[in-house]
mmCIF file of the C-alpha atoms, coordinates in Angstrom:
data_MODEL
# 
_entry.id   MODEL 
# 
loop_
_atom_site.group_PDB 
_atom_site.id 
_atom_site.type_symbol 
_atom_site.label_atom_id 
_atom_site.label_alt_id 
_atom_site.label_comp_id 
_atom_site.label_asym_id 
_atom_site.label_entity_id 
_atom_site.label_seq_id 
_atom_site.pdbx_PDB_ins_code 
_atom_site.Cartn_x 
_atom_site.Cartn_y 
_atom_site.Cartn_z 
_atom_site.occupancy 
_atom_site.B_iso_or_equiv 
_atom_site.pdbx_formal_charge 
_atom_site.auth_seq_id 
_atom_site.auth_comp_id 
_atom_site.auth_asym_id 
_atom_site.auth_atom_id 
_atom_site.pdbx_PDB_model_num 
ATOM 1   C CA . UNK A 1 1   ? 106.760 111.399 122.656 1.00 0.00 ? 1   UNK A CA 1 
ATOM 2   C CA . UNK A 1 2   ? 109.366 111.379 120.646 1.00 0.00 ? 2   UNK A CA 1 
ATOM 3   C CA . UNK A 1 3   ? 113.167 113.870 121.805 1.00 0.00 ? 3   UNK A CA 1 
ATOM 4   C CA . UNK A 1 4   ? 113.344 116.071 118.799 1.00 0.00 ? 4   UNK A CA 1 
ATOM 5   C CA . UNK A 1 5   ? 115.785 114.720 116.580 1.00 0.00 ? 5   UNK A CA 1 
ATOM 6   C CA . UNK A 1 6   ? 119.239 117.248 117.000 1.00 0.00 ? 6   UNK A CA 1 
ATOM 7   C CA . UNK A 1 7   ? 120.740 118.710 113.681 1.00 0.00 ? 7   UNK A CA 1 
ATOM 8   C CA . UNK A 1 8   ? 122.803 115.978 112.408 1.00 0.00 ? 8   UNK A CA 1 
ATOM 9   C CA . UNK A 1 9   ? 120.510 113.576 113.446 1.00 0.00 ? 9   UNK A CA 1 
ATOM 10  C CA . UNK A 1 10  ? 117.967 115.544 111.718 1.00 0.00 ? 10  UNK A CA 1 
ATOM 11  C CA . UNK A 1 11  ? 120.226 115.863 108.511 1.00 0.00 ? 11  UNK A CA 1 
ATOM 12  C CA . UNK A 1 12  ? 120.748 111.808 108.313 1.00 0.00 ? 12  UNK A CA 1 
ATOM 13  C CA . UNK A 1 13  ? 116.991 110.816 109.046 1.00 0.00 ? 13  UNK A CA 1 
ATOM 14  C CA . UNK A 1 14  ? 115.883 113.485 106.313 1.00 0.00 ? 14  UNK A CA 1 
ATOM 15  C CA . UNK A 1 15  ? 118.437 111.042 103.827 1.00 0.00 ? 15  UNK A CA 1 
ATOM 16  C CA . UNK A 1 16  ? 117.231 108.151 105.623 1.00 0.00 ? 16  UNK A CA 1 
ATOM 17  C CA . UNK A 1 17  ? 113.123 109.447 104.795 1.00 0.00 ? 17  UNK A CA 1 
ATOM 18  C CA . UNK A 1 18  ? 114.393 110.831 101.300 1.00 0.00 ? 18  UNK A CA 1 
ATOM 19  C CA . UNK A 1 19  ? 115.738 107.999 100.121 1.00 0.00 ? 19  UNK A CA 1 
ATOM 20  C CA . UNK A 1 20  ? 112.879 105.543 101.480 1.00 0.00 ? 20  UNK A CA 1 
ATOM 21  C CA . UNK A 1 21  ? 114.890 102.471 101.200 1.00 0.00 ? 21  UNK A CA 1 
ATOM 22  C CA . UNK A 1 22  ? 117.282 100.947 102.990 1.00 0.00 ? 22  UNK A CA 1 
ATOM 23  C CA . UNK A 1 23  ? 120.952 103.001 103.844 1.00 0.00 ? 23  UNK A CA 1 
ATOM 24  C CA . UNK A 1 24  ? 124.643 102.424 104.223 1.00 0.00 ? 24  UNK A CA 1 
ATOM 25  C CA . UNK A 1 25  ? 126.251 104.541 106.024 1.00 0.00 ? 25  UNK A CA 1 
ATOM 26  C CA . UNK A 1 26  ? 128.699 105.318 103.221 1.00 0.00 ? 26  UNK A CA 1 
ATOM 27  C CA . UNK A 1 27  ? 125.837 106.272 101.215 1.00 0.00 ? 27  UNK A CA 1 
ATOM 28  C CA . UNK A 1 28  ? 124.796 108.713 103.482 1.00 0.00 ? 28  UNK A CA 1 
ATOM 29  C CA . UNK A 1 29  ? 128.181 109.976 104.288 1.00 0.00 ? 29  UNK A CA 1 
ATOM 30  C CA . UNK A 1 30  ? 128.579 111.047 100.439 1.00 0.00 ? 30  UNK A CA 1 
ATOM 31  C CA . UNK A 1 31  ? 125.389 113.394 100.167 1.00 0.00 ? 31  UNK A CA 1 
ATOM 32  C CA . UNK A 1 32  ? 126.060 114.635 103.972 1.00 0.00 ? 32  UNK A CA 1 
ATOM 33  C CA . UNK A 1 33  ? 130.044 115.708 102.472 1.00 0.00 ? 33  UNK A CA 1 
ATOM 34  C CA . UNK A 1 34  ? 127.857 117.567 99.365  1.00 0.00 ? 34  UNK A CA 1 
ATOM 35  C CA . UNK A 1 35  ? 127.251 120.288 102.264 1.00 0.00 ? 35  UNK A CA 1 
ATOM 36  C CA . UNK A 1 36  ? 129.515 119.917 105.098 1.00 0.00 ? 36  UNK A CA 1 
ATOM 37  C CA . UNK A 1 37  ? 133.313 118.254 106.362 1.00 0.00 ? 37  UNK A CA 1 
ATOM 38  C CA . UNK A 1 38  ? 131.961 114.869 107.660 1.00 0.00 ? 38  UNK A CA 1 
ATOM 39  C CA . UNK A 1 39  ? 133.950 111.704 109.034 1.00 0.00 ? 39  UNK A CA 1 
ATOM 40  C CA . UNK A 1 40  ? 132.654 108.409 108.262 1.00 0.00 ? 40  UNK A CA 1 
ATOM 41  C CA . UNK A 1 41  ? 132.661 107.236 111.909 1.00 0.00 ? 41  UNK A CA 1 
ATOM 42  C CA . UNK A 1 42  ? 130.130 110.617 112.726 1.00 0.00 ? 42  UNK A CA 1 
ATOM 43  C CA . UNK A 1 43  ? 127.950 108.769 110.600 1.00 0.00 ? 43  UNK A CA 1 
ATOM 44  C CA . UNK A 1 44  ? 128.136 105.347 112.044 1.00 0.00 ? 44  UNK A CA 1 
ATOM 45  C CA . UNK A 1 45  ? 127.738 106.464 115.138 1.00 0.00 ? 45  UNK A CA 1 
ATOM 46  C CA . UNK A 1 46  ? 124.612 108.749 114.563 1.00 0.00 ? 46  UNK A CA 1 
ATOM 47  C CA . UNK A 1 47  ? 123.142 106.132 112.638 1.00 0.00 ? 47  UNK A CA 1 
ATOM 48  C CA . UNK A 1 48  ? 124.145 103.789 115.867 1.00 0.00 ? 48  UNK A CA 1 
ATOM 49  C CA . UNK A 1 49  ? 122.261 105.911 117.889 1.00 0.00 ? 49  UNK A CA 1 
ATOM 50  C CA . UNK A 1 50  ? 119.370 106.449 115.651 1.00 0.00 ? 50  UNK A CA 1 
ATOM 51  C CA . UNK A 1 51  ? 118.791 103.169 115.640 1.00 0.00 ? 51  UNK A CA 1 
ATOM 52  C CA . UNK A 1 52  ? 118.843 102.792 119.554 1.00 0.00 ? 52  UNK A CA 1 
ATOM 53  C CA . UNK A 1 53  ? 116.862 105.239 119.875 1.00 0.00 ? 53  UNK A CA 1 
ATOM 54  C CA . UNK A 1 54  ? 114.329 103.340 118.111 1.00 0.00 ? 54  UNK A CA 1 
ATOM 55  C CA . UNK A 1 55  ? 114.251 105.772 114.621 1.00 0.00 ? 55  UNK A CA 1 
ATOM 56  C CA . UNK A 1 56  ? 115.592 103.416 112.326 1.00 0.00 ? 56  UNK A CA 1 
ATOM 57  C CA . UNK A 1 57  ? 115.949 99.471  112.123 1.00 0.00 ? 57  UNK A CA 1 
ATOM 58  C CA . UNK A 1 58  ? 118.953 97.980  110.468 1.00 0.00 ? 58  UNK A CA 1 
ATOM 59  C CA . UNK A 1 59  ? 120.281 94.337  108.753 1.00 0.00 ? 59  UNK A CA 1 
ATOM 60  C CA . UNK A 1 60  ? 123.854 93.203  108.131 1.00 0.00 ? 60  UNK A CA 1 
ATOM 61  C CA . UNK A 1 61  ? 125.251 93.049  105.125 1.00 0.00 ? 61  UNK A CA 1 
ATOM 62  C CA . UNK A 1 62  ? 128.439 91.522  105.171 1.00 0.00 ? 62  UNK A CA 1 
ATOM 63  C CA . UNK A 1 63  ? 130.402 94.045  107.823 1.00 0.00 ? 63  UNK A CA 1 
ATOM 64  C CA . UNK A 1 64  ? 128.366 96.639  107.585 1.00 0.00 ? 64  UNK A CA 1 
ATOM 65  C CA . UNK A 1 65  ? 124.514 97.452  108.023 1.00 0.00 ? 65  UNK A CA 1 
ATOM 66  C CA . UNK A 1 66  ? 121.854 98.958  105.843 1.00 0.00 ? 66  UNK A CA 1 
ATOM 67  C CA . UNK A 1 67  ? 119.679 101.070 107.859 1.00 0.00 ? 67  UNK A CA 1 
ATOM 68  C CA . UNK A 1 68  ? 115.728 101.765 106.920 1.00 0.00 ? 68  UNK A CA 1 
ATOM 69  C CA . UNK A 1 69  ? 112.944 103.864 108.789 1.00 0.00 ? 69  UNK A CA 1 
ATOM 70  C CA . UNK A 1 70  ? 110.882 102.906 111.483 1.00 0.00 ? 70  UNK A CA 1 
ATOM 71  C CA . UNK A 1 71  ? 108.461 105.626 110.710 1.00 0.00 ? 71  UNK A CA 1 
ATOM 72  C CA . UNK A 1 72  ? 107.571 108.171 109.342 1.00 0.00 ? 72  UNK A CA 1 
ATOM 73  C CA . UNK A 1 73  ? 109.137 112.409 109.045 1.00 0.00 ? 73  UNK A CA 1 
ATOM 74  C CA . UNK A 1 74  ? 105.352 113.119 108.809 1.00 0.00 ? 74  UNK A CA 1 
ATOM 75  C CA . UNK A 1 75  ? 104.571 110.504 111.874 1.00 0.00 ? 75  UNK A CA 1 
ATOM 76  C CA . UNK A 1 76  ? 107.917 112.750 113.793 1.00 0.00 ? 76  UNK A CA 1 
ATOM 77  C CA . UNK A 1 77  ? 106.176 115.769 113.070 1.00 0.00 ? 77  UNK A CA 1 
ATOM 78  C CA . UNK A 1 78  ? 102.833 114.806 113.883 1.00 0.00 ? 78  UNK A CA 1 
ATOM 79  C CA . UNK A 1 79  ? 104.072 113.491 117.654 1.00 0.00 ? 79  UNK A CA 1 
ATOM 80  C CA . UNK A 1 80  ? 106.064 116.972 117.799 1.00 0.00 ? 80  UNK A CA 1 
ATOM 81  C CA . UNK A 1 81  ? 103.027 119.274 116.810 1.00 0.00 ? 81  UNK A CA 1 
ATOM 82  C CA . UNK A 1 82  ? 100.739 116.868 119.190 1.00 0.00 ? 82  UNK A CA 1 
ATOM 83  C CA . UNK A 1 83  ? 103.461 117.412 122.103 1.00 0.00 ? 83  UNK A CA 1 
ATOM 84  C CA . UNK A 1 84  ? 103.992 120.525 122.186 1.00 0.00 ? 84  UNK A CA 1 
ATOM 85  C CA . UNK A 1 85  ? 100.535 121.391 121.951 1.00 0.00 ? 85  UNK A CA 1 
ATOM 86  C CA . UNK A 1 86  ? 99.125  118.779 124.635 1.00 0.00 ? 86  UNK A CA 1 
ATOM 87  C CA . UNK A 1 87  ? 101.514 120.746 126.972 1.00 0.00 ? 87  UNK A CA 1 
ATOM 88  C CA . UNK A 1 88  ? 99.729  124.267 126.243 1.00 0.00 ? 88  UNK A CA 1 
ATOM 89  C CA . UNK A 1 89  ? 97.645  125.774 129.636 1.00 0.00 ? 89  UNK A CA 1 
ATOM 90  C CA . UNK A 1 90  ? 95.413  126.497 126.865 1.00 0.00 ? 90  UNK A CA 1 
ATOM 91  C CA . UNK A 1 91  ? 95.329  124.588 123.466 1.00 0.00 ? 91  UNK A CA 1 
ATOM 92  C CA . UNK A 1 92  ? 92.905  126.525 121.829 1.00 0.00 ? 92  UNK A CA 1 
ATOM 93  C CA . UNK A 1 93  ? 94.836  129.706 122.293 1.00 0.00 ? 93  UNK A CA 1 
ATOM 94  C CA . UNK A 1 94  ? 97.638  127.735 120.936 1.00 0.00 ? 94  UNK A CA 1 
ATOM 95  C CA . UNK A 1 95  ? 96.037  126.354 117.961 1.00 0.00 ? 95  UNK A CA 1 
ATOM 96  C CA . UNK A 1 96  ? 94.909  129.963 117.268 1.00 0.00 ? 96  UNK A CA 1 
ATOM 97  C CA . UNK A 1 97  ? 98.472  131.585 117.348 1.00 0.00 ? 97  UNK A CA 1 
ATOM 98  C CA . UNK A 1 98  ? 99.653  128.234 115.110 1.00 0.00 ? 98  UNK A CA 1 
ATOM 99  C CA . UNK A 1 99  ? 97.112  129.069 112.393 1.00 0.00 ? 99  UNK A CA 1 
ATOM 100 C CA . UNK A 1 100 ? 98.175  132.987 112.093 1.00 0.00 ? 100 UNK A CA 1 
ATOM 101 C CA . UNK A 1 101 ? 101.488 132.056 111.776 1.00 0.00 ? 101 UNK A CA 1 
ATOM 102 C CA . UNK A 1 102 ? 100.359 129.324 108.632 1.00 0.00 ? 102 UNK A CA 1 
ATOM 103 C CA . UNK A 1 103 ? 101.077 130.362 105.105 1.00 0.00 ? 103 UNK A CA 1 
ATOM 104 C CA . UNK A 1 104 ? 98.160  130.289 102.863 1.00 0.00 ? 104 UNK A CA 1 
ATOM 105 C CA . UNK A 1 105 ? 99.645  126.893 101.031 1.00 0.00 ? 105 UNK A CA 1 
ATOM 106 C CA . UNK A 1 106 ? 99.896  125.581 104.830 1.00 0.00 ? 106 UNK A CA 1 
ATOM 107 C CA . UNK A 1 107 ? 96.603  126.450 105.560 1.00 0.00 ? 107 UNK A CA 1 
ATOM 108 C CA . UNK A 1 108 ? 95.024  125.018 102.242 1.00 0.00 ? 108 UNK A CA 1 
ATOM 109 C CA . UNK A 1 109 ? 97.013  121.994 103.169 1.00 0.00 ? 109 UNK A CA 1 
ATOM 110 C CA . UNK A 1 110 ? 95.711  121.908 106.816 1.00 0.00 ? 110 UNK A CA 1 
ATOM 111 C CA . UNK A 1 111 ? 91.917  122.070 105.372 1.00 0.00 ? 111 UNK A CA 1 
ATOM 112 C CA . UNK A 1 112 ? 92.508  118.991 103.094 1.00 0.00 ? 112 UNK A CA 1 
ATOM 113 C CA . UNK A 1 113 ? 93.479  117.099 106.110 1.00 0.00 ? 113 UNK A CA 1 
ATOM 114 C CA . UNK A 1 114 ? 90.724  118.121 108.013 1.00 0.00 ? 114 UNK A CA 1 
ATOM 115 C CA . UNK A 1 115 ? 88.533  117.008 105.234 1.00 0.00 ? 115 UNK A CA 1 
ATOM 116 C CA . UNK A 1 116 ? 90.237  113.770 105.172 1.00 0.00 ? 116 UNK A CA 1 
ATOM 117 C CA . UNK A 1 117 ? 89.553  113.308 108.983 1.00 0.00 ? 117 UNK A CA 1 
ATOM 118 C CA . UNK A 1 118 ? 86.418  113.966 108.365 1.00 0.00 ? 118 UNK A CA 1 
ATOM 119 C CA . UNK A 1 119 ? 85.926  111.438 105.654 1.00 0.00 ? 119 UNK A CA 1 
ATOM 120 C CA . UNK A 1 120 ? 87.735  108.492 107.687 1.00 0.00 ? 120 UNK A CA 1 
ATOM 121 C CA . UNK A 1 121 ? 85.492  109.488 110.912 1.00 0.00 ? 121 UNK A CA 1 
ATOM 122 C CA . UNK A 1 122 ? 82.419  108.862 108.805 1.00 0.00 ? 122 UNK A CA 1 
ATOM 123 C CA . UNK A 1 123 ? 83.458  106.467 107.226 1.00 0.00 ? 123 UNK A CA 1 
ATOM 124 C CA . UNK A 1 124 ? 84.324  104.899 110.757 1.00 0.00 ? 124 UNK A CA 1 
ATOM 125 C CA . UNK A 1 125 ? 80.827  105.872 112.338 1.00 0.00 ? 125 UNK A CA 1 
ATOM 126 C CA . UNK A 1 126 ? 79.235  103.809 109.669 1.00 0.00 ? 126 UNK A CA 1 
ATOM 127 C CA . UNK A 1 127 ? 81.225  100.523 110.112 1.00 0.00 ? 127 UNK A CA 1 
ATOM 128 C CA . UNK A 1 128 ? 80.217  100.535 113.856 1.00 0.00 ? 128 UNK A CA 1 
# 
């Protein structure tokens, strides 16, 4: 399970997901100075650590290194929603209070993925 990703963190890797290509750190510096007072070594060293942590992979490029995701933000989400709910005393009490708190566009959105589960795990039945 992934350690949810802390603010700044969470501000590159949103770039980092955005972008869906491969980063510089200067790059990301300039849209992260857009909203707040950022140093360029902040940035290195967050993207450093992303990328120990295992969040994104990177390549040299002459000095520096262009950084690209490992994953997913909706593969992050999915191991935070599945986390925090696998540690419930009772999941289906959990799931319940999750659902009322679900705008109706999150709810329409949460049927057309059950519909597409449904559809792969027929789909899946067949083949075997």
């Amino acid at each position: 399970m992934p350690r949810p990703l802390g603010d700044l963190e969470d501000a590159v890797m949103t770039r980092v997901w955005e972008w869906n290509r491969p980063v510089t750190v200067r790059e990301v510096l300039e849209d992260l100075q857009k909203e707040r007072s950022i140093a360029y070594t902040t940035v290195m060293t967050v993207l450093d650590n992303l990328h120990q942590k295992g969040w994104v992979r990177r390549e040299a490029e002459g000095r520096a290194y262009r950084y690209e995701a490992v994953s997913t933000r909706a593969a992050y989400s999915a191991a935070l929603m599945n986390e925090a709910w696998s540690t419930s005393d009772n999941p289906a009490a959990a799931l319940v209070a999750f659902f009322g708190m679900m705008a109706p566009e999150q709810r329409r959105s949460l049927r057309d993925a059950l519909r597409m589960a449904q559809v792969d795990g027929q789909a899946e039945a067949k083949e075997k």
